[in-house]
N, C-alpha and C positions, 0 to 999 in steps of 0.2 A: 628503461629510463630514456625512452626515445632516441636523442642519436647518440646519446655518450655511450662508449663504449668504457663501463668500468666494471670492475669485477667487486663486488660490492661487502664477499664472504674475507677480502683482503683489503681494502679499501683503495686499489689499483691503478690508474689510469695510463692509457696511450699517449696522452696528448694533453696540449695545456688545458685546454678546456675541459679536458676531466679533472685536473691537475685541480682550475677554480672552483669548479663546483662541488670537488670533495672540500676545499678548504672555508665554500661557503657553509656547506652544509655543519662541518666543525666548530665554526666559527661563530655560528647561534645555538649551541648545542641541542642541536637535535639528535634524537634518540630513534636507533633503526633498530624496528623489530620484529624483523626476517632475518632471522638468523641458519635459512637451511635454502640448500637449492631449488630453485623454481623452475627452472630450467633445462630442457631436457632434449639433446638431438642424436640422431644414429651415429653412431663413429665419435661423436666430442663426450667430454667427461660434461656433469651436471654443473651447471653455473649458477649463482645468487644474483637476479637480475634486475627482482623488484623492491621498491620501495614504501616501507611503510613508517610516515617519519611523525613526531611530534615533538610539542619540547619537554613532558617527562613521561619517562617510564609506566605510570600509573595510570596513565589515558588509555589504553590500550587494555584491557581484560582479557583477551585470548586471540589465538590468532590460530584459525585451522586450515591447514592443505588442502583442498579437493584438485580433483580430477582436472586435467586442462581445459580447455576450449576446442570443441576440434582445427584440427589441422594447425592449434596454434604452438604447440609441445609447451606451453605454459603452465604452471597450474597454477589456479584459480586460488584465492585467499579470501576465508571470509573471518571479521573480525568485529568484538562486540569494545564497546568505549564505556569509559566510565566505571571503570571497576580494578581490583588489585588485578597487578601482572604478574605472575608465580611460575618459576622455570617447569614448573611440574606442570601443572596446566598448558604448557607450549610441547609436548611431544606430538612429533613431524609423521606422517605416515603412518599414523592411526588407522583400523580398520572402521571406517564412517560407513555405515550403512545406507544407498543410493539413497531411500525413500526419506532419511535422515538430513538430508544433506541440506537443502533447501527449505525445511520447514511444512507447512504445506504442500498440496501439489494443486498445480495450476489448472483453474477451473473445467478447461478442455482438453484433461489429461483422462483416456483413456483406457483400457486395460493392454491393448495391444502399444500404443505409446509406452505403457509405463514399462513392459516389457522387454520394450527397445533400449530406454534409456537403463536397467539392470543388466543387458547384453555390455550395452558401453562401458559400463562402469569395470565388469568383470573383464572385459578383452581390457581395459589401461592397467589396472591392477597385475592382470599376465603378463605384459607389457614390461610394466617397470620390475617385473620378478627376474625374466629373461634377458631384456635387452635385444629382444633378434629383430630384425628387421622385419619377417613375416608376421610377426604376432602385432607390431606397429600397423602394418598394413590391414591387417583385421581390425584393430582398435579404430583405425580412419575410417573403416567401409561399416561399420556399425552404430559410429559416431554420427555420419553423414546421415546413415536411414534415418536414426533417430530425430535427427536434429530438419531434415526433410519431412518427416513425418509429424514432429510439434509444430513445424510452422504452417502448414497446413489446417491442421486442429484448430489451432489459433485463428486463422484467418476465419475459418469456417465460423466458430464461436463470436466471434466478433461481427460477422457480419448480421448474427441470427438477432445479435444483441440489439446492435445500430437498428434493424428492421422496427424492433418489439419495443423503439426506444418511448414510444407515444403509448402503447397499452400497458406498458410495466416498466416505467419512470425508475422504479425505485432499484430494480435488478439495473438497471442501466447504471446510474448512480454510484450504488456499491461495486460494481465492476471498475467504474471509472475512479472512486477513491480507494482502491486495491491499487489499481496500480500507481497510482501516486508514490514517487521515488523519495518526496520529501517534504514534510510538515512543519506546518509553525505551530508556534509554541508562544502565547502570552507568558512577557516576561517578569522581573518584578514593576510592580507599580507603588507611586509614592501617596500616600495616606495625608488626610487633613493637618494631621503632629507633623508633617512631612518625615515621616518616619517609610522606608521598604518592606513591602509585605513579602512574604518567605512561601506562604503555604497557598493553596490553591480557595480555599476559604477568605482568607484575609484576600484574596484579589476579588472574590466573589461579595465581597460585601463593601470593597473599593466602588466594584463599577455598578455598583446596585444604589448606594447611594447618589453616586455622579447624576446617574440617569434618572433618579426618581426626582431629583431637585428642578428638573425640569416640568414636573406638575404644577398647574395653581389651586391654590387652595381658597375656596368662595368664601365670603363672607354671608352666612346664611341670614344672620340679623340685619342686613341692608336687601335683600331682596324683594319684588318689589311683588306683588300678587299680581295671576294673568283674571282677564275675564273671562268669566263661565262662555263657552262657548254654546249656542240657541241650535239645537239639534231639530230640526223640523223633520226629516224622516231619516229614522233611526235604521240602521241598518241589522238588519232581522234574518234576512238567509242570504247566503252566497251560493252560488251556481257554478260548477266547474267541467269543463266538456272531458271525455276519458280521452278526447288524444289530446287534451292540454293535457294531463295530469301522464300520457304515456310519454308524452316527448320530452317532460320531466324524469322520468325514470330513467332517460338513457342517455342523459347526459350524467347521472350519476357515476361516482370512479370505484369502483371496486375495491381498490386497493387501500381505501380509505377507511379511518375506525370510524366507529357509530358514533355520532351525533348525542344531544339533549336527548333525544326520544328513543337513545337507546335502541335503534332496529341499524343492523347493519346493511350497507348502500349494496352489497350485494345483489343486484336484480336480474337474475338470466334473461332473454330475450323471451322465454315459455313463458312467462309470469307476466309481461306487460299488460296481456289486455287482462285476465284475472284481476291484476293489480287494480288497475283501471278500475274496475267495476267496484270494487271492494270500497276504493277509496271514495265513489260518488254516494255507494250506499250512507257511509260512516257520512259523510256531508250531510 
């Protein structure tokens, strides 16, 4: 909790400004729901450090311990919202499986990486079984490879990414909305009854009407008739040279679905002049 110094498993403080900020915190009833040590150093007993507040209970749906940060003796908390909070559901020091822990695993994750980080996870788990100070020293020199060795990967991936960002737009894209930390969300929207729409339907047929009122609608019984236009020569063939029709081909994008005509823009470089020919015969 940055500089206060409180002990949070007791509701504690040193000093007055711990003294206010427990009594702010009381004082809008907010609900803390870390209820187990987070904290962890050689020689001192384990302390509750961090904070997880809101104002009821039922915001929170789970709250699980992983493994610290290196060199932080922290452990890390990860927590879902929006759903019942059941003391059964909060047991501390579960055995979480590495691979588990995170979800997926990040796109320039390895086999020798993923290695690293199952070494980490086993040397902390040793760690908090013991308490010695040498098995912590292991846990930090494991931690370190690992965590030396993902930022690496990453950089590397990311650079390959940034390169390829003009021939494959779309891996670029999905890489960049992966990492996106955080999403909006259309909220409710107010309806013609001025009535709140609730479901994702009822907003889709809000903003479909908004936009379409934006078309005009002709009057086709006032329209006025054009004159025939006097065709004096008619146009009867077209001509087209095969490097106009190749320097077409390669502006085409690959990654793109097929057109009306149904042939997909896929064209390898081996195919242009073929293409070429094919297409003045078909003329």
């Amino acid at each position: 909790m940055g500089d206060f110094d409180i002990h949070w498993d007791t509701w504690n403080g040193r000093s007055e400004k711990d003294a206010k900020c427990i009594e702010t915190i009381q004082g809008n009833f907010l609900y803390q729901h870390v209820d187990q040590p987070t904290r962890y150093r050689i020689g001192q007993n384990p302390t509750l450090d961090e904070l997880v507040l809101s104002n009821t209970e039922e915001l929170i749906q789970d709250l699980t311990y992983l493994d610290p940060l290196d060199g932080a003796g922290r452990e890390g908390s990860r927590r879902n919202k929006h759903g019942p909070t059941h003391k059964s559901q909060m047991n501390v020091f579960q055995s979480i499986k590495s691979d588990q822990q995170d979800g997926e695993d990040p796109l320039w994750m390895t086999t020798a990486a993923a290695k690293l980080k199952k070494k980490k996870y086993r040397a902390w788990k040793r760690y908090k079984s013991t308490g010695s100070y040498e098995n912590y020293e292991k846990y930090v020199r494991k931690g370190n490879a690992a965590q030396n060795l993902s930022n690496k990967l990453r950089t590397k991936f990311e650079k390959l990414i940034a390169k390829e960002a003009k021939t494959r737009p779309k891996s670029f894209w999905a890489y960049v909305k992966n990492q996106t930390k955080s999403g909006e969300r259309l909220g409710p929207l107010l309806t013609e009854s001025r009535e709140m729409t609730n479901t994702d339907t009822e907003k889709a047929h809000v903003l479909n009407s908004f936009f379409s009122s934006v078309f005009t609608h002709d009057d086709l019984s006032t329209m006025t008739d054009i004159d025939p236009i006097d065709v004096q020569k008619p146009l009867i063939k077209t001509e087209f040279l095969i490097s106009e029709v190749e320097k077409e081909l390669t502006k085409m994008k690959s990654d793109k679905s097929p057109g009306p005509d149904s042939v997909h823009p896929r064209s390898p470089e081996d195919v242009y002049t073929s293409a070429g020919y094919a297409a003045d015969e078909n003329i």
